[in-house]
N, C-alpha and C positions, 0 to 999 in steps of 0.2 A: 749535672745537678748543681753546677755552681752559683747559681745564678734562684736558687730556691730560697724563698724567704721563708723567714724564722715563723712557728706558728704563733697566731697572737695569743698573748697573754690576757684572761679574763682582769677586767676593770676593776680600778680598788677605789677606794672611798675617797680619796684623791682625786680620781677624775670624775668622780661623781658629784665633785661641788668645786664651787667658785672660790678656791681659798683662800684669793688674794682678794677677795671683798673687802673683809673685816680693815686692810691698810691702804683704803684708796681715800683719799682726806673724808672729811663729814662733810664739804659741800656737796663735791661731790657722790656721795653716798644718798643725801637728803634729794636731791636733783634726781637719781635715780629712783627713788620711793615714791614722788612725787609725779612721775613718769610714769610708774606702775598704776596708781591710782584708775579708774573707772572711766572712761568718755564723759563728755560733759552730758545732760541728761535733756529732754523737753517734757518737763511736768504741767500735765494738764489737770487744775485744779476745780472743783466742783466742790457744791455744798449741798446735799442731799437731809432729807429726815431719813436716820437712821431706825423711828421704828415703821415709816412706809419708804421705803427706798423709791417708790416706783408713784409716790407724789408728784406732780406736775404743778410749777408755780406758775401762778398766771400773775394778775394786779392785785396791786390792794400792800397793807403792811400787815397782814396776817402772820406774827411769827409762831403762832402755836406750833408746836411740832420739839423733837429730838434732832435740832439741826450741829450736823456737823462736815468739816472738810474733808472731802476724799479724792484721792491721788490716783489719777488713771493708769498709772507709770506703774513696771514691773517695778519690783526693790529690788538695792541696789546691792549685790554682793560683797565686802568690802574683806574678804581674803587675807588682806597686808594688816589685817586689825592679829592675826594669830601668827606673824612671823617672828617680827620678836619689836624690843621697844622703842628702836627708832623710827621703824616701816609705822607701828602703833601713834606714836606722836605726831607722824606726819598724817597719816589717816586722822585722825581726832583733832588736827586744827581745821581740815577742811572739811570733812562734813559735821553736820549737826544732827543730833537725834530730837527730832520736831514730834509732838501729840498730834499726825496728822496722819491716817489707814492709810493703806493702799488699798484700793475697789475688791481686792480678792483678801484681804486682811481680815482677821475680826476687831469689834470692836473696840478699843483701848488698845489697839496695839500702834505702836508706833515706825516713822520712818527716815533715811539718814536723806538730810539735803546738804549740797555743796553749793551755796549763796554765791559763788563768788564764781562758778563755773555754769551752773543748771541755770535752767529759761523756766520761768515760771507761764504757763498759759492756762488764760482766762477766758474761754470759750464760752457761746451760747443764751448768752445774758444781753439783757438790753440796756441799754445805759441806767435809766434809773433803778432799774432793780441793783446791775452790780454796784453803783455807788452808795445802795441804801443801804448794801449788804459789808462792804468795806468801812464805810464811817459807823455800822455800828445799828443802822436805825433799823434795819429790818429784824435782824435779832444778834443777841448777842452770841457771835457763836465764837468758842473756844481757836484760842490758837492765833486767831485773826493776828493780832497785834507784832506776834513771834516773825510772819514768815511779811509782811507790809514792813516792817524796818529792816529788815536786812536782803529783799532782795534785790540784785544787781542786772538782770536783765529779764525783763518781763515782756510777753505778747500778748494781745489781744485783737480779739476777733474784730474785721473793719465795721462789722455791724456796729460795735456798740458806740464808736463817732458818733451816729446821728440817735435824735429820740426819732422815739416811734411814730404812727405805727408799723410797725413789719415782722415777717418771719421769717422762718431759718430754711421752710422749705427751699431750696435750689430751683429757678436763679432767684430770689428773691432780695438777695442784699441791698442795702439803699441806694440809690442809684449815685452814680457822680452827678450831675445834675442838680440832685437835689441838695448835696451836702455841698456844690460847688455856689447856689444861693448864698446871699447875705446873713441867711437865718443856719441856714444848714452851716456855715464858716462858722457863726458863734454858738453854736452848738458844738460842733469842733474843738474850737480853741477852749470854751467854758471846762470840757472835760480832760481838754488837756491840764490846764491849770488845775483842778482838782488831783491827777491822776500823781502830776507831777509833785503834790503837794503831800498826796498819800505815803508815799512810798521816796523818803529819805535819800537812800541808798541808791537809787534807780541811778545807772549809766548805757539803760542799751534798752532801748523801748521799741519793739517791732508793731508794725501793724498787717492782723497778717489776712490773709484770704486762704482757706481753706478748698485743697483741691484732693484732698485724699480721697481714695475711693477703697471703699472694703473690702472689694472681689478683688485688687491686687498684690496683697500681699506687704510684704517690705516691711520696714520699721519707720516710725516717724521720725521727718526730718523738718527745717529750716530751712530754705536756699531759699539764696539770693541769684536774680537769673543771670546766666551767662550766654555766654557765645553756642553753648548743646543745644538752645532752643531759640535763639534770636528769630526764628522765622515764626514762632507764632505771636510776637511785636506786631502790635497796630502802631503808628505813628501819632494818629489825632487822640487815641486812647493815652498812650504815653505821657501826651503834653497833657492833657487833663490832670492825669494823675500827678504830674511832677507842679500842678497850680491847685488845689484847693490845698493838701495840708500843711504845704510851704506857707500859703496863705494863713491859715488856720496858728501854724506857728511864729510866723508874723506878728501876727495882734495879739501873739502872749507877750513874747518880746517887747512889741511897745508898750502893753499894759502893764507887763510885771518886770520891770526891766531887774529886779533884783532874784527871781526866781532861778533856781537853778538846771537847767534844760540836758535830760540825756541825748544818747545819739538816737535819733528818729529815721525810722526806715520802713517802709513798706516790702512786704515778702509773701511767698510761698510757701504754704504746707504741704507737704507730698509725704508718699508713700516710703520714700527714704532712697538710700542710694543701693540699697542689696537686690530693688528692684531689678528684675530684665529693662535693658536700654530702650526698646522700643514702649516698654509701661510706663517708663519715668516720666519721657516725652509727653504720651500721654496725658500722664498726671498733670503738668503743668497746663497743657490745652482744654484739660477740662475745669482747673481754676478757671482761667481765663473764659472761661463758656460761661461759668456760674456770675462772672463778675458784669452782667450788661443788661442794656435797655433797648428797647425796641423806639425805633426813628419815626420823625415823622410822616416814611416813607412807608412805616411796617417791616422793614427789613431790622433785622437786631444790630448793633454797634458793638463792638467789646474792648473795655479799659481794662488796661492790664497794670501788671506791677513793674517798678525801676530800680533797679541798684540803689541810685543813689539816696545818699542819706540827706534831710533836711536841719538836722539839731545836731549838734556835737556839744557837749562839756567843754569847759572851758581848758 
């Protein structure tokens, strides 16, 4: 029995905690609070009547109604706000307590946004309704002003590039073709200038195509395409894509050579990454299905989305 270890001794409160926290410098300590914090978020913003939710805006400046913003985005548990006051202060510079629901909220209650980390998305809107509804003209709805100056990376839907007319049914997006015209370019660039003009703050502008699907599950994500699915790349779609909004950001540049230009990218919305590998894949093939037009052979074409960025900051 020489060789019998001692029985272990039950745990003290000592090993139950990190003692040497409290003496590790404060950058270090801030870095790690900061660390702790939340994933960055993609909030998808909507502006509904609150006392018909289930209103349908069509044309016109009709702003009668109880309009307000609502956030499709779970909230955001922020834990580190009750550890103690420096987890506290580093919680409280980064996010903001915004007067804007979450879809499962009631109303007047409010939600925490992190400007400088969350993607604001603008879905569903046609160009002149969202610009009517951002400068103010469709109705004056609360809040507007709070989350238009301080955010930092914003998407929206490729539909709202071009006016109408069109819908949202799938495939129905504007065609490249049409936005790749003379008229469809300043269409483009017109709302680029305005979007860029709205929103201050703005360093990370996605343009995105929507390929999520319901029935699979996941979380919503952001990607940029890689090498996982390079095989559903068309080539002639490619180079389409990588020439109107290049163009489009072209003729701001020459027109406003003093405007300020974020990074501009075109992207994929999916289902997210907790998806099963062979769903994700999917997901991406089925943006790409929603994103085309039928040839003048009758057979469809499909333009897809590119990495790369056309705008960066300076």
């Amino acid at each position: 029995m020489a060789n019998a270890k001692p029985p272990s001794r039950p745990p003290t409160s000592q090993d139950l905690f990190f003692t040497l926290f409290p003496l590790l410098p404060k950058e270090l300590r801030l870095e790690i609070w900061k660390r702790a914090l939340p994933p960055p978020r993609l909030i998808e913003f909507r502006f509904t009547d609150t006392a018909s939710p289930d209103r349908v805006l069509l044309g016109g400046l009709d702003c009668h109604g109880e309009w307000a913003w609502v956030a499709s985005t779970e909230p955001v548990a922020l834990s580190l706000l009750l550890v103690n006051t420096e987890a506290r202060d580093v919680t409280s510079k980064s996010y903001e307590l915004v007067g804007i629901r979450n879809q499962c909220q009631a109303v007047g209650d409010c939600m925490h946004i992190d400007f400088s980390r969350d993607t604001i998305y603008l879905a569903r809107y046609s160009q002149e309704r969202l610009l009517d509804v951002l400068s103010g003209r469709f109705a004056n709805i609360q809040h507007t002003h709070v989350w238009l100056s301080k955010t930092r990376s914003l998407a929206m839907n490729l539909g709202s590039l071009s006016k109408g007319p069109w819908t949202w049914a799938p495939p129905t997006y504007p065609g490249v073709k049409r936005l790749s015209r003379p008229d469809g370019l300043q269409d483009a660039s017109t709302f680029f200038v305005k979007i860029f003009g709205m929103f201050p703050m703005l360093k990370d502008f996605r343009i995105v195509i929507d390929g999520r699907n319901p029935d699979l599950g996941g979380s919503v994500e952001i990607a940029q395409p890689s090498s996982d699915h390079e095989d559903f790349y068309d080539p002639s779609g490619r180079e389409v894509a990588l020439r109107w909004i290049p163009g489009a950001l072209d003729h701001v540049k020459t027109t406003f050579p003093d405007l300020h230009l974020p990074h501009v990218c075109l992207a994929l919305l999916t289902n997210g990454n907790n998806s099963e590998a062979l769903e994700r894949r999917w997901d991406y093939l089925h943006a790409c299905c929603r994103f085309s037009e039928p040839g003048f052979d009758g057979h469809r074409w499909e333009s897809e989305s590119d990495e790369s960025a056309w705008a960066d900051s300076p």
